[in-house]
C-alpha positions as CSV (number, residue, x, y, z in Angstrom):
1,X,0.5,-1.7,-10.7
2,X,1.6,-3.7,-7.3
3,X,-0.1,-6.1,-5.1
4,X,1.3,-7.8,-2.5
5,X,-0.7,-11.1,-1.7
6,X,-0.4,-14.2,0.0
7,X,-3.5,-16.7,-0.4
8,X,-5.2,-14.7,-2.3
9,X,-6.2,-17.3,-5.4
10,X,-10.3,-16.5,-5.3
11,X,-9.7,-12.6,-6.2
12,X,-6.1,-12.2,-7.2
13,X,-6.8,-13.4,-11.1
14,X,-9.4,-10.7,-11.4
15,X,-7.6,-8.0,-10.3
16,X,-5.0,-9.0,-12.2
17,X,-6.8,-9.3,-15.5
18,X,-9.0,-5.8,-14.8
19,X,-5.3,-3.8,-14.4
20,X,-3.7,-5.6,-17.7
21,X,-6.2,-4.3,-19.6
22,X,-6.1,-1.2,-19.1
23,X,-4.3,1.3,-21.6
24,X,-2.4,3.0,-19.4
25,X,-0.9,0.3,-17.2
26,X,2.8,-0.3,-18.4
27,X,3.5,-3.4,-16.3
28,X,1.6,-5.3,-12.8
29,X,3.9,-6.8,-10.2
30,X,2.5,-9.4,-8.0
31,X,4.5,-10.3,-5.0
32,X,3.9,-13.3,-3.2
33,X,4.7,-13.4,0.2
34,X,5.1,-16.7,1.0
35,X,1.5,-17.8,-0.5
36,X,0.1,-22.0,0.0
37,X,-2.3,-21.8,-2.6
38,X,-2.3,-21.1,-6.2
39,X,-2.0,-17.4,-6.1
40,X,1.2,-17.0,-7.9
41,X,0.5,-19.4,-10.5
42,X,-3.5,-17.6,-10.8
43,X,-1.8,-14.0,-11.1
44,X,0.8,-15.3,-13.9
45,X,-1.7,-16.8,-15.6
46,X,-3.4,-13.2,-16.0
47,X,-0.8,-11.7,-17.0
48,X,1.1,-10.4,-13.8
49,X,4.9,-10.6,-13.6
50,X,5.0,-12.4,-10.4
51,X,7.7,-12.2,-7.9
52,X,8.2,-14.2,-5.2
53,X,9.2,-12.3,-1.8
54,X,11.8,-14.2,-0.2
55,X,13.8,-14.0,-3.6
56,X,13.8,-10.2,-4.0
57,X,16.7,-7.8,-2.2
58,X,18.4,-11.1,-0.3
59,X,21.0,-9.2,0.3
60,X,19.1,-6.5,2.7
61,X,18.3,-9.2,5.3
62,X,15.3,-10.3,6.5
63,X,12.0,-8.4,6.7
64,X,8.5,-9.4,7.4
65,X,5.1,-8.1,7.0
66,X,2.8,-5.6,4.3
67,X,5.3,-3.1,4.6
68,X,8.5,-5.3,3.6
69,X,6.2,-6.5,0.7
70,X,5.2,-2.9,-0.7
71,X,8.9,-1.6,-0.6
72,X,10.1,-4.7,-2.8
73,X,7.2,-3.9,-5.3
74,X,8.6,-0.4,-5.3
75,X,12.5,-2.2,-6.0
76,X,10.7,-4.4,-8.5
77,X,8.4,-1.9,-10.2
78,X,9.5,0.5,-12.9
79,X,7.4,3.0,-13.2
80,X,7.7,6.7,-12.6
81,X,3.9,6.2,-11.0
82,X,3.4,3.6,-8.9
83,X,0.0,2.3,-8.1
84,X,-0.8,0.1,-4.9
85,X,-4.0,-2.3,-4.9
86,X,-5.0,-4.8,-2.1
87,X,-5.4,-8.5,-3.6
88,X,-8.6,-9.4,-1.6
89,X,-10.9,-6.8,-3.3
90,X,-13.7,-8.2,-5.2
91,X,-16.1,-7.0,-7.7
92,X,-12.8,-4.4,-8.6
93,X,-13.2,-2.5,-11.9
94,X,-9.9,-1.1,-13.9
95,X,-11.1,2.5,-13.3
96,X,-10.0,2.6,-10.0
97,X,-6.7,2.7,-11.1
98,X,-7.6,5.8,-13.6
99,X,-8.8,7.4,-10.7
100,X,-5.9,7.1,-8.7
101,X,-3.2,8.0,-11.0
102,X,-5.9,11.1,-12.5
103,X,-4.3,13.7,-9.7
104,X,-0.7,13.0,-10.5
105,X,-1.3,13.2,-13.9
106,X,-2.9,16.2,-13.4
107,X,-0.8,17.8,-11.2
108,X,3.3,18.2,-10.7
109,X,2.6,18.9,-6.9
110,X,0.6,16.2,-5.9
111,X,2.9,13.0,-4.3
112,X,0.2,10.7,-3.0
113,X,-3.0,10.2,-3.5
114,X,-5.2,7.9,-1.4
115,X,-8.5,6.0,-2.2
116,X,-12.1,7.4,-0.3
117,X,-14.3,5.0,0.0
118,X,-17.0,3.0,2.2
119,X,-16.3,-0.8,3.1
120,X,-19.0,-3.2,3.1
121,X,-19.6,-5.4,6.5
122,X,-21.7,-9.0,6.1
123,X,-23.5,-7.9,3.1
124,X,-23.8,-4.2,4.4
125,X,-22.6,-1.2,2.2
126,X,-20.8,0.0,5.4
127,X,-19.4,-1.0,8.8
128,X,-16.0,-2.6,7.5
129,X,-12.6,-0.9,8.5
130,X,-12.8,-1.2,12.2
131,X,-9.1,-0.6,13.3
132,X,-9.8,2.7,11.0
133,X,-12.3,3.9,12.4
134,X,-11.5,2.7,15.9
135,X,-8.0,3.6,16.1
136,X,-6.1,4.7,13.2
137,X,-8.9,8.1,12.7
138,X,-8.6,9.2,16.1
139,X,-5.1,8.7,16.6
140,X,-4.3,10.9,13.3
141,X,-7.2,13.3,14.7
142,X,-5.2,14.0,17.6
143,X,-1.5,13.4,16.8
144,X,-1.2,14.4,12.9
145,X,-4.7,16.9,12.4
146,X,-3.4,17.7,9.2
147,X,-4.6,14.4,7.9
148,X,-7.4,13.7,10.0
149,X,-9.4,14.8,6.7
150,X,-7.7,11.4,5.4
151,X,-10.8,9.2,5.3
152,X,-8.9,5.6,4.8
153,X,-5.4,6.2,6.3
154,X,-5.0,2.4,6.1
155,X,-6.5,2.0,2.8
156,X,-4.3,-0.4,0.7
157,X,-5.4,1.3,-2.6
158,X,-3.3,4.4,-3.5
159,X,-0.7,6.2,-6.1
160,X,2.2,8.2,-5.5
161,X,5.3,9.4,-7.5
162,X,8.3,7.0,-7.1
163,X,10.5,10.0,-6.5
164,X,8.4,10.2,-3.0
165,X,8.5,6.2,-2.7
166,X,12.0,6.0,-3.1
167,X,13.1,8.7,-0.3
168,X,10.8,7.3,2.7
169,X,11.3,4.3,4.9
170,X,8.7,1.5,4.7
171,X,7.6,0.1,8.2
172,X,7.5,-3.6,7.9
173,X,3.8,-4.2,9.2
174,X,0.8,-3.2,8.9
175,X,1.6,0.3,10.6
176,X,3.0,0.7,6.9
177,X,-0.1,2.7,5.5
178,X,0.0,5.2,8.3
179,X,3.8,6.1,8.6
180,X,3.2,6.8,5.0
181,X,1.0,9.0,4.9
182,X,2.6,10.8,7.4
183,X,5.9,10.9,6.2
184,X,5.0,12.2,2.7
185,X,2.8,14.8,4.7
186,X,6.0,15.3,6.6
187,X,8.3,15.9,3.6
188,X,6.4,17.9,1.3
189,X,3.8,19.0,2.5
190,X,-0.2,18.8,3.2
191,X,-1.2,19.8,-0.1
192,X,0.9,16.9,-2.1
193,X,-1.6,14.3,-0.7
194,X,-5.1,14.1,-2.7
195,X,-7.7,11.8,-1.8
196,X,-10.0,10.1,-4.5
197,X,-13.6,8.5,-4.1
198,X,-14.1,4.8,-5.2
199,X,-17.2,4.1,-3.8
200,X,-17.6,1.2,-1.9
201,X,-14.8,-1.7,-1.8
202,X,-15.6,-4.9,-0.8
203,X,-12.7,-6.6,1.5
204,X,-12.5,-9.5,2.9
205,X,-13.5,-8.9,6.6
206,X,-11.1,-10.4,9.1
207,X,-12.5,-11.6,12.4
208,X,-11.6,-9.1,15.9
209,X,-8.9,-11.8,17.1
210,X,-7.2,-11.0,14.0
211,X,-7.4,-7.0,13.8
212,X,-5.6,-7.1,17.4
213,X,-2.2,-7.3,15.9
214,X,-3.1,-4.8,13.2
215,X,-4.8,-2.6,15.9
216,X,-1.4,-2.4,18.3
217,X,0.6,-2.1,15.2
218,X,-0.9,1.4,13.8
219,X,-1.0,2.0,17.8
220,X,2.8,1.9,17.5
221,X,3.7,3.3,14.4
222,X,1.6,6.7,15.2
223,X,3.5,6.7,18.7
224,X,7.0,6.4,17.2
225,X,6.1,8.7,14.6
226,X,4.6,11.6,17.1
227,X,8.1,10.5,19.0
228,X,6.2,9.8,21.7
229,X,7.2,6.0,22.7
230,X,10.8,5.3,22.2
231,X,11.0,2.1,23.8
232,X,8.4,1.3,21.4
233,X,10.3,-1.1,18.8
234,X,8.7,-0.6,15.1
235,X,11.1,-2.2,12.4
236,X,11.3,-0.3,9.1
237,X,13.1,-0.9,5.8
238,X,15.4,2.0,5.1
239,X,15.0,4.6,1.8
240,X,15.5,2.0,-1.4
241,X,17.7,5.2,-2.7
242,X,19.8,4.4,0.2
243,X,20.2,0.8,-0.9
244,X,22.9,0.3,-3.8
245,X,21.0,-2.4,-5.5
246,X,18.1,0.2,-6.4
247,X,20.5,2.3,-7.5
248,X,22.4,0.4,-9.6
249,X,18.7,-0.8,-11.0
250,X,17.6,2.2,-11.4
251,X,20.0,4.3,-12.5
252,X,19.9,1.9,-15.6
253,X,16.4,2.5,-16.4
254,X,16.4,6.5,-16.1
């Protein structure tokens, strides 16, 4: 289990506790990116092994962003299955994880599976996940249609093998989700992604001024990715099995 986090102390210490738990989790890596509150020290206290980002892969160079966050989970993490969760989710039970991982476990051919679900807005069951439904839907709908099935491209709960992880670049913002997706589509195929239903999540709902910069980022990530903007300049971390440090990690834990 990996979460990524930064100011995340009212729900971080739930989620926590919910995944350690659970009989199947082997480990849960928080990484906090950079955090003013007490999310680290909530997370430990539930039982995460926290991390804290600016200490992890120093010797890359600098990266920023969801994306830089999720591909130093996936350096830190050891697990052959490795299950992403958002840290602002509330009211989150331990059998989301169950159903995430169920697929994989399930099936050899499946890479990536992908949360279905509705999102709450000011106290209703639906209406969050505006740069989803407002951009990121009808951009895969016309440049990838083999995912516009994909009902939460930008979802921050999935699974997926680390043998997929480890092959694909992470883009460093929040177009992370997206190039994803597609890139797994890209590599092996439609039918390795499943998608899961979890019912309705409850996020915390960021204000418009704030989705702008996630809006142009999945603008631009979907662009570069169709190769249809190269002026457009979105930073990625390369492969981790290009990066000798994962390697020499783990090679020792295979």
């Amino acid at each position: 289990m990996c979460l990524p986090a930064r100011n995340e102390a009212d729900t971080v210490g739930a989620i926590v506790a919910e995944a350690v738990a659970l009989a199947m989790v082997d480990e849960v890596v928080v990484l906090d990116d950079g955090s003013t509150d007490e999310t680290a020290a909530i997370a430990a206290a539930a039982g995460a092994r926290v991390i804290r980002g600016a200490d992890c892969l120093t010797d890359a160079g600098p990266g920023s962003g969801k994306g830089n966050a999720l591909w130093k989970l996936v350096y830190e993490s050891h697990g052959d299955i490795v299950c992403f969760l958002d840290a602002d989710l509330r009211d989150f039970r331990a059998e989301a994880i169950e159903r995430l991982c169920a697929p994989l476990l399930a099936n050899d051919d499946v890479m990536f599976v992908k949360a279905n679900y509705s999102r709450s807005f000011e106290g209703a069951p639906t209406g969050g996940g505006r740069v989803t439904e407002l951009v990121a839907r009808p951009l895969l709908s016309l440049l990838f249609p083999k995912v516009s099935d994909i009902e939460q491209p930008l979802g921050g709960e999935y699974a997926a093998r680390r043998t997929a992880l480890e092959v694909l670049p992470f883009v460093e913002g929040w177009g992370v989700e997206l190039a994803l997706l597609v890139d797994v589509v890209e590599r092996f195929g439609r039918d390795a992604v499943a998608q899961v239903d979890l019912d309705v999540r409850k996020h915390r709902n960021r204000p418009l001024d704030e989705l702008a910069p996630q809006a142009r980022a999945i603008i631009a990530t979907a662009l570069k990715r169709a190769e249809l903007a190269d002026p457009v300049e979105v930073r990625e971390r390369p492969p981790l099995v290009s990066v000798p440090a994962y390697r020499a990690r783990h090679d020792r834990l295979r």
